[in-house]
C-alpha positions as CSV (number, residue, x, y, z in Angstrom):
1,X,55.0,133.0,127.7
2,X,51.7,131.8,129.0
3,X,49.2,133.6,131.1
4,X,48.4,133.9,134.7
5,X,44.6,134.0,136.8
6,X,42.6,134.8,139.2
7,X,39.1,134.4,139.5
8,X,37.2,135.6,142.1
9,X,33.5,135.5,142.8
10,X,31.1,138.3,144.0
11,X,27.6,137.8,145.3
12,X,26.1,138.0,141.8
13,X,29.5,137.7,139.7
14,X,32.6,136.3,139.0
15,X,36.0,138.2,137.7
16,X,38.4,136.4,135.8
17,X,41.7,138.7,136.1
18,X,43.8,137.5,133.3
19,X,48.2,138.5,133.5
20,X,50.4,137.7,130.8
21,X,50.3,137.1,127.0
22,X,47.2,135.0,125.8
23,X,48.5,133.3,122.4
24,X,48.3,130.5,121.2
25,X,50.6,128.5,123.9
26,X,48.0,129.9,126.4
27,X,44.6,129.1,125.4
28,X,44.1,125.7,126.9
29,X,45.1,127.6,130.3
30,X,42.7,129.9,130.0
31,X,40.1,127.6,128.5
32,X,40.9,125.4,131.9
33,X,40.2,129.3,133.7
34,X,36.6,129.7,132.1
35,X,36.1,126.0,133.4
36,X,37.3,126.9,136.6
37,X,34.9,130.1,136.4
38,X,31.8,127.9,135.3
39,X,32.3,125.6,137.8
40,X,32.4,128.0,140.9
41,X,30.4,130.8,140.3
42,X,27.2,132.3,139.2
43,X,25.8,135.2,136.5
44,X,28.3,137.4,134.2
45,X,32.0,136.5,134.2
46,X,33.7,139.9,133.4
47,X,37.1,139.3,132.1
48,X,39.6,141.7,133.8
49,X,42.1,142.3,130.7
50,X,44.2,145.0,133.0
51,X,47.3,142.7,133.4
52,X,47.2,141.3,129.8
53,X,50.0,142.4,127.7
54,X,48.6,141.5,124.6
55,X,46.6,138.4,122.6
56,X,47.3,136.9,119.6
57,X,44.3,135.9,116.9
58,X,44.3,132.6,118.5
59,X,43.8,134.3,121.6
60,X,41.3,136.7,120.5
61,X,39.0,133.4,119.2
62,X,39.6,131.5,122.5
63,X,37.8,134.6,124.2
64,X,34.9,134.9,121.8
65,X,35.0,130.7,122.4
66,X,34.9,131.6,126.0
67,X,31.8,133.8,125.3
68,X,29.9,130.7,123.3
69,X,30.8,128.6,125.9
70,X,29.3,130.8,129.0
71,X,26.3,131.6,126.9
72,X,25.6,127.7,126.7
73,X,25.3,127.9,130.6
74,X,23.3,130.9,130.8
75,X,26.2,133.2,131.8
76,X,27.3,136.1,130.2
77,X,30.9,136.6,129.1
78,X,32.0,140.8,130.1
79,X,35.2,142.5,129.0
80,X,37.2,145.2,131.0
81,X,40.0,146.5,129.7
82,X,40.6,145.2,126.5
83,X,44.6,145.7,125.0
84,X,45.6,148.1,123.2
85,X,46.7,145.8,120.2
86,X,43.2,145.3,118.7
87,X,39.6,144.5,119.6
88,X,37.4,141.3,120.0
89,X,35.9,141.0,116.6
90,X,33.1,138.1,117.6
91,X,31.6,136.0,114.6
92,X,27.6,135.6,114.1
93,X,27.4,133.0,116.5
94,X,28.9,134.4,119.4
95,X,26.4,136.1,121.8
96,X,26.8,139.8,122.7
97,X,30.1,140.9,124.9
98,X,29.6,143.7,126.4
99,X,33.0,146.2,126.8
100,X,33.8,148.7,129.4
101,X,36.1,150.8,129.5
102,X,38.3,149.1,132.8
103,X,37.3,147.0,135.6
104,X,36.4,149.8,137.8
105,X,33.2,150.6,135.5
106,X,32.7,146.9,134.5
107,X,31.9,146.0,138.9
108,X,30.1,149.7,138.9
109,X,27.5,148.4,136.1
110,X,26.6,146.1,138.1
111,X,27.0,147.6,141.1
112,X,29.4,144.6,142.7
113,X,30.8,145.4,145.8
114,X,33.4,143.3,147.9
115,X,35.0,139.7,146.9
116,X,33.6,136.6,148.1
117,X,36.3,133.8,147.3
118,X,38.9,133.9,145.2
119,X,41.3,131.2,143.2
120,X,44.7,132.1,141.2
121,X,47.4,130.4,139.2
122,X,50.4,129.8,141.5
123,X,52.2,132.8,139.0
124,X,49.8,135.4,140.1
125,X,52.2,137.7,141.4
126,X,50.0,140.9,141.2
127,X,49.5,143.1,144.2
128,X,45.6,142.4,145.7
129,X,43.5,145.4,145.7
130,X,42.2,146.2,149.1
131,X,38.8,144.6,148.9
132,X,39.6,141.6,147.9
133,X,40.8,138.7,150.2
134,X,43.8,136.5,150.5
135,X,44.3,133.8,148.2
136,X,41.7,130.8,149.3
């Protein structure tokens, strides 16, 4: 099982909404998603863990990976959400991630408010909220 995406961007923002399993068969996918994310947005990426069903250890050090890798660009990596099934456990050279408690507070901290564009995986089969828009 791999994972699904979606990022969308905000006017100061970008969610990356993650769907699936992320182990180790899914890392390069989402690696390919923080890409995607670097490459078509600007400030904090909060990663929207809602539809995530679980991660592996791999998975775990591809998000504190994701994290290193945003910081290099002078973005910040966010998490919303996180499983159940354990906690991101950075090393000394990741930067800080902030947590929050679901996406809901993540956009509130920040005081985010409507979507701008938004990209997905041709999986992404979750429902859209109502403020975001149809797939670009």
């Amino acid at each position: 099982m791999t994972i699904e995406w979606r990022y969308t961007t905000r006017l100061d923002l970008g969610v990356l909404s993650l769907a699936g399993y992320l182990g180790a068969d899914a890392t390069d996918r989402f690696a390919g998603a923080i890409g995607w994310a670097l490459a078509r947005g600007a400030g904090p990426v909060i990663l929207d863990l809602t539809g995530l069903l679980g991660w592996s250890a791999g998975g775990q050090i591809a998000v504190a990976q994701a994290a290193r890798r945003l910081g290099e660009s002078g973005r910040q990596l966010e998490l919303a959400a996180i499983p159940a099934d354990g906690s991101l456990v950075p090393d000394a050279t990741c930067p800080p991630v902030p947590v929050h408690c679901d996406l809901a507070a993540a956009l509130a901290a920040h005081g985010a408010h409507g979507a701008v564009k938004q990209w997905t995986t041709g999986g992404w089969l979750t429902p859209q909220s109502p403020e975001e828009p149809a797939h670009t």
